[in-house]
SELO-447431 format. One line per 10 residues: their letters; for each residue y, x, z of C-alpha. Coordinates in pm, whole numbers, plus 32768, in hexadecimal, padded with zeros to 4 digits. Layout:
BEGIN
A> Y/X/Z | ...
//
This chain:
BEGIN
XXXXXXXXXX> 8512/6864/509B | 8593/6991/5007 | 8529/6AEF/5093 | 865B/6C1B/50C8 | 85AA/6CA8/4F68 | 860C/6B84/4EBE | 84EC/6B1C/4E60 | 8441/69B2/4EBD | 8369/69B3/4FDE | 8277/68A0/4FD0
XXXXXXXXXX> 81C5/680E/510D | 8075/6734/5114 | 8076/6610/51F3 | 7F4B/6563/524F | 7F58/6415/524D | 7E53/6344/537A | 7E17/6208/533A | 7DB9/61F2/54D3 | 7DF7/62C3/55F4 | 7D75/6410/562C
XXXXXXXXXX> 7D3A/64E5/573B | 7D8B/6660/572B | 7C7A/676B/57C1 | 7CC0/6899/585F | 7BAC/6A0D/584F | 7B81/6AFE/591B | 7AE1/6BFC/580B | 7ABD/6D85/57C2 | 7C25/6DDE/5707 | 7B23/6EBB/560A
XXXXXXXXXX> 7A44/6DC0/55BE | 7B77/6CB2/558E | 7C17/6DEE/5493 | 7A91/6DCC/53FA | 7A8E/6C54/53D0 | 7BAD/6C2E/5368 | 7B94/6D3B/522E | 7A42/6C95/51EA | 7ACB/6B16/51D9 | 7BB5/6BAC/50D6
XXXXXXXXXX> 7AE3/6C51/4FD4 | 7A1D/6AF3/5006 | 7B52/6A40/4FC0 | 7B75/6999/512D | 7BF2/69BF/5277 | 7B79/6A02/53E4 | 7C19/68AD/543D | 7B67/6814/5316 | 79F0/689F/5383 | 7A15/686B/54B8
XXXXXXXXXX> 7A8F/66DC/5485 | 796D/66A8/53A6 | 7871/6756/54AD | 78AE/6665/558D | 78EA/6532/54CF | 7764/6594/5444 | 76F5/65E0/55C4 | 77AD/6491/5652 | 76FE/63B2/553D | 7607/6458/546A
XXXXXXXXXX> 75D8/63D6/52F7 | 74B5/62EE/52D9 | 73FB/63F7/521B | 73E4/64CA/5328 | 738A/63E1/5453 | 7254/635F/5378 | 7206/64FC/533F | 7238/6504/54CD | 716C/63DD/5505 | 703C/6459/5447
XXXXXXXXXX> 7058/659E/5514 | 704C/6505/5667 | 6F15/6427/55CB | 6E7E/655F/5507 | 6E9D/65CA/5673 | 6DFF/64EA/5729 | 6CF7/64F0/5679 | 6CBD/668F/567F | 6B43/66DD/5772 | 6BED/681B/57A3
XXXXXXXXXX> 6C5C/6860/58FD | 6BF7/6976/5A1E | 6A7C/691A/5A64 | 69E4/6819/5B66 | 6A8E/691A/5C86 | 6BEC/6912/5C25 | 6CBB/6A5A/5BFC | 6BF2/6B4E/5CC9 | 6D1F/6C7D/5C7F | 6E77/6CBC/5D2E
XXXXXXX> 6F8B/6D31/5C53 | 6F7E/6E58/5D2D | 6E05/6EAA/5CD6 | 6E75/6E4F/5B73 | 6F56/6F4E/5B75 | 6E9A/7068/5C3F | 6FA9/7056/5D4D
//
């Protein structure tokens, strides 16, 4: 394609190998402005964070669900807790209200 200037105006296409689905955000136009300068001085894109969030949150690496299964053992296995009575506050008490 060439651009009024002259010049050669290049466009990437992405190539899927299967289907994809598109997502739309409701989100702050500021804080888009803000992620979106960030991605760039990191080299990436909003789109590009955001497909690898949830890719990692939809199937987390192995690594990870062993770390999360050791938690949820490390856990279970904790004496701590709130005493033979329970919680004996309120959140209002808590917080003089």
């Amino acid at each position: 394609m060439v651009a009024r200037s002259g010049l050669v105006k290049r466009s990437r296409v992405q190539c899927y190998t299967e289907s994809v689905s598109n997502l739309t955000l409701a989100i702050d136009g500021a804080q888009l402005r803000r992620a979106r300068l960030r991605a760039v001085s990191e080299g990436t894109s909003v789109n590009a964070l955001v497909r690898e969030f949830i890719v990692e949150y939809a199937d987390p690496a192995p690594e990870r669900r062993a770390i999360l299964a050791s938690l949820d053992e490390l856990v279970g296995r904790a004496k701590a807790g709130s005493g033979p009575q329970g919680r004996t506050w309120t959140r209002e008490a808590l917080h003089d209200r």
